[in-house]
C-alpha positions as CSV (number, residue, x, y, z in Angstrom):
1,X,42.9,-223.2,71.8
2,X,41.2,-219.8,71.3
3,X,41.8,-218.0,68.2
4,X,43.5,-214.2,69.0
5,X,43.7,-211.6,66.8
6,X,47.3,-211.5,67.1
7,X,49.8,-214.5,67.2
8,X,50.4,-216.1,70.7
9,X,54.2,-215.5,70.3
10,X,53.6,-211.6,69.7
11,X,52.6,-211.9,73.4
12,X,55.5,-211.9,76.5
13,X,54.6,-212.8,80.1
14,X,56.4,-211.6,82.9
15,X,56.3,-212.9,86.7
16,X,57.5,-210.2,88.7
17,X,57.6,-211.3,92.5
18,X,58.7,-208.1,93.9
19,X,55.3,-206.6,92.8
20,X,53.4,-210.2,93.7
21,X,51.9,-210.1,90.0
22,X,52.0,-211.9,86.4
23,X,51.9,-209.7,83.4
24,X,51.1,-210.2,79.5
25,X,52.2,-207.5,77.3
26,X,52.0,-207.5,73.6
27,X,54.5,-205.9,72.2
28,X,55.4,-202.8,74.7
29,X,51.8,-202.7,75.4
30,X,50.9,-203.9,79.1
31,X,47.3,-205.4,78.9
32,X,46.5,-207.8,81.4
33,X,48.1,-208.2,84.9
34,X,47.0,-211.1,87.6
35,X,47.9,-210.1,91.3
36,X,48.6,-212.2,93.8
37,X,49.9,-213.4,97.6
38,X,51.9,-215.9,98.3
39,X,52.8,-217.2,101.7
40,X,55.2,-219.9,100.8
41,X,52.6,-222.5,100.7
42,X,49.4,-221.3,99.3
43,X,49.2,-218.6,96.7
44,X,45.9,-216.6,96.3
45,X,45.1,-214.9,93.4
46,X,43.4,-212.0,94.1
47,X,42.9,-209.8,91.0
48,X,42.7,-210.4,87.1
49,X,42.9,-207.1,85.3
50,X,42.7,-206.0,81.7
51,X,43.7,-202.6,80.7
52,X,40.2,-201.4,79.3
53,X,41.5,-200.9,75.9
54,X,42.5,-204.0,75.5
55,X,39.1,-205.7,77.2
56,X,37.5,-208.8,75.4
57,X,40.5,-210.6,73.6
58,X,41.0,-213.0,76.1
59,X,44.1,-211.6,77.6
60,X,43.2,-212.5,80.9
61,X,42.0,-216.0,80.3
62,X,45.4,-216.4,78.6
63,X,47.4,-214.8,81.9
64,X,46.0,-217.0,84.0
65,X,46.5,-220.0,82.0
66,X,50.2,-219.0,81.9
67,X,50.2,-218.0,85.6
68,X,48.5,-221.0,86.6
69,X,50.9,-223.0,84.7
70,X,54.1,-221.2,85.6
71,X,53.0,-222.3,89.5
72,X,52.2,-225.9,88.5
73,X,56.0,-226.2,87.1
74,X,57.2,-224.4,90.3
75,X,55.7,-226.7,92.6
76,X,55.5,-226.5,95.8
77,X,52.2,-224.3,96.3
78,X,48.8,-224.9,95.8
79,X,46.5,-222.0,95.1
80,X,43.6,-220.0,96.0
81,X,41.6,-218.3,93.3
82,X,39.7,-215.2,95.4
83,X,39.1,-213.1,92.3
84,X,35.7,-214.1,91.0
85,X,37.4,-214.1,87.2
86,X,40.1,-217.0,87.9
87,X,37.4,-218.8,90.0
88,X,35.5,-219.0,86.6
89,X,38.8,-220.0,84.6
90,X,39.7,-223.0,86.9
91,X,35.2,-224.4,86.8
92,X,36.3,-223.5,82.6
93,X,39.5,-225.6,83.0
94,X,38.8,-228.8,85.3
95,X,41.9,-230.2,84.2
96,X,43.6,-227.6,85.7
97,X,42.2,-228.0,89.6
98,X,44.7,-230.3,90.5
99,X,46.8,-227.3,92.0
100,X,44.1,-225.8,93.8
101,X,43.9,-225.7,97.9
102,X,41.7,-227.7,99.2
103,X,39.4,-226.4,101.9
104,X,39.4,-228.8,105.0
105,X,36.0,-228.6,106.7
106,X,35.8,-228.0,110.5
């Protein structure tokens, strides 16, 4: 587990479907948010963002890995990373592919 300069618990995610995104705050600060669709089936991720501020603390390696494991509980879907940034978490996390979509060749 990465070591944060601030304690895991001082962080609160959010999954806020009516806006199709996962958030992290710390504290009342909003710095990381993971967009995404999701068409009952397949969800594609398709945007990891870090308030510039807060850039290079691994907020957004830490989103996804919450995002990624609030879907795997969920079930049900399978997903599709299309932002290049949770592309590179899941070849980082091999473990973790289980959930991904698999592409069926032609």
């Amino acid at each position: 587990m990465r070591a944060y300069p601030f304690g895991v618990t001082d962080l609160r995610f959010t999954h806020e479907p009516d806006a199709s995104r996962y958030t992290l705050h710390r504290g009342d600060d909003l710095v990381s948010v993971l967009d995404y669709r999701d068409d009952g089936r397949t969800v594609v991720l398709t945007r990891a963002y870090t308030v510039p501020t807060f850039r290079g603390n691994g907020y957004a390696g830490e989103l996804v890995d919450r995002a990624v494991a609030h879907l795997e509980r969920r079930g049900g879907r399978t997903v599709v990373p299309m932002c290049w940034y949770v592309a590179d978490w899941f070849e980082a996390n091999p473990g973790r592919r289980g959930i991904l979509h698999e592409r069926r060749s032609a």
